[in-house]
Steps between C-alpha positions, in 0.01 A plus 500: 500500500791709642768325241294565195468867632924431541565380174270753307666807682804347418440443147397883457771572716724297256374665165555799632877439557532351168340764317829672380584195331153478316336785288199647704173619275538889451205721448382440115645168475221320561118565458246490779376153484164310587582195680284150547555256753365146567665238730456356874367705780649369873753258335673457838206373730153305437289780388609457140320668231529664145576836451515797263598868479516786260711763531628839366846555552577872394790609285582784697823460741666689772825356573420191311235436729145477338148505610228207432169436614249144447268274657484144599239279509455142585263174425430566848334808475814669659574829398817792574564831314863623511702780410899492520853558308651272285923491386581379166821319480642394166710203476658591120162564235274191579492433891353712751462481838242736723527485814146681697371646826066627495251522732131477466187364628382131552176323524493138585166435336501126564858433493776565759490743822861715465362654853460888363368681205804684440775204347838563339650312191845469410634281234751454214404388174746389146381534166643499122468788374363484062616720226156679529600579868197250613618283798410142632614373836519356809377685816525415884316705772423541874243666655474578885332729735859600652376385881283850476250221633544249730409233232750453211520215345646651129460334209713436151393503137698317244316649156590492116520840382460713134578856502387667164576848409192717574526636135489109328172491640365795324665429139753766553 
């Protein structure tokens, strides 16, 4: 649990470095964007199940740094609403990496105890990037209570994921 924890804070920590080398989104570059998940809930241990999230990720930036919000659910009846920031890194016009910190609230319904309502998520997810700014990619996540409980076990998410342009779904 403690090395995935590792090696996600030091893949953020990473793309952060590298960020002078790579173009980072600027406010207007990109729309705000609805975003659909589906993939495996609790990849790592033997309370596997399937998974999927939507998500708004807002357009609006302070320092690069921009706001989203979804919710999770699972085959198990598993539930967590999260709010967080998000970092768009471009890797030349097609590839782009987002690192992402939230926090929100968890219900195990009948699938696995993370100890606490309160859980964290951090991830990093890749996509391409179309002409139409739509985006399809591949996203890794970990959830945890942060030991605010004396029961942590975490979890990770490994999920497909297609982030259309809020406006695309309206016609505009």
């Amino acid at each position: 649990m403690v090395t995935v924890k590792r090696k996600l804070a030091a893949a953020a920590m990473g793309a952060m470095l590298i960020c002078g080398a790579c173009g980072v989104a600027r406010a207007g570059d990109d729309p705000p964007f609805i975003s659909f998940y589906g993939g495996v809930y609790d990849v790592n241990d033997n309370e596997t199940a399937g998974q999927f999230n939507i998500e708004y990720r807002s357009n609006w930036d302070k320092f690069y740094v921009k706001p989203f919000a979804g919710v999770m659910a699972t085959t198990d009846a598993a539930y967590y609403g999260y709010g967080g920031f998000l970092l768009d890194i471009y890797f030349g016009h097609r590839i782009v990496f987002t690192p992402n910190v939230a926090v929100g609230l968890y219900e195990k319904g009948d699938g696995k105890d993370l100890g606490s309502a309160i859980e964290f998520r951090s991830g990093v997810e890749l996509a391409y990037r179309f002409d139409n700014r739509m985006r399809l990619g591949f996203a890794f996540h970990h959830i945890s209570n942060a030991h605010i409980t004396a029961k942590n076990p975490g979890t990770e998410m490994a999920t497909v994921v297609l982030s259309m342009p809020l406006g695309s779904l309206f016609g505009d």
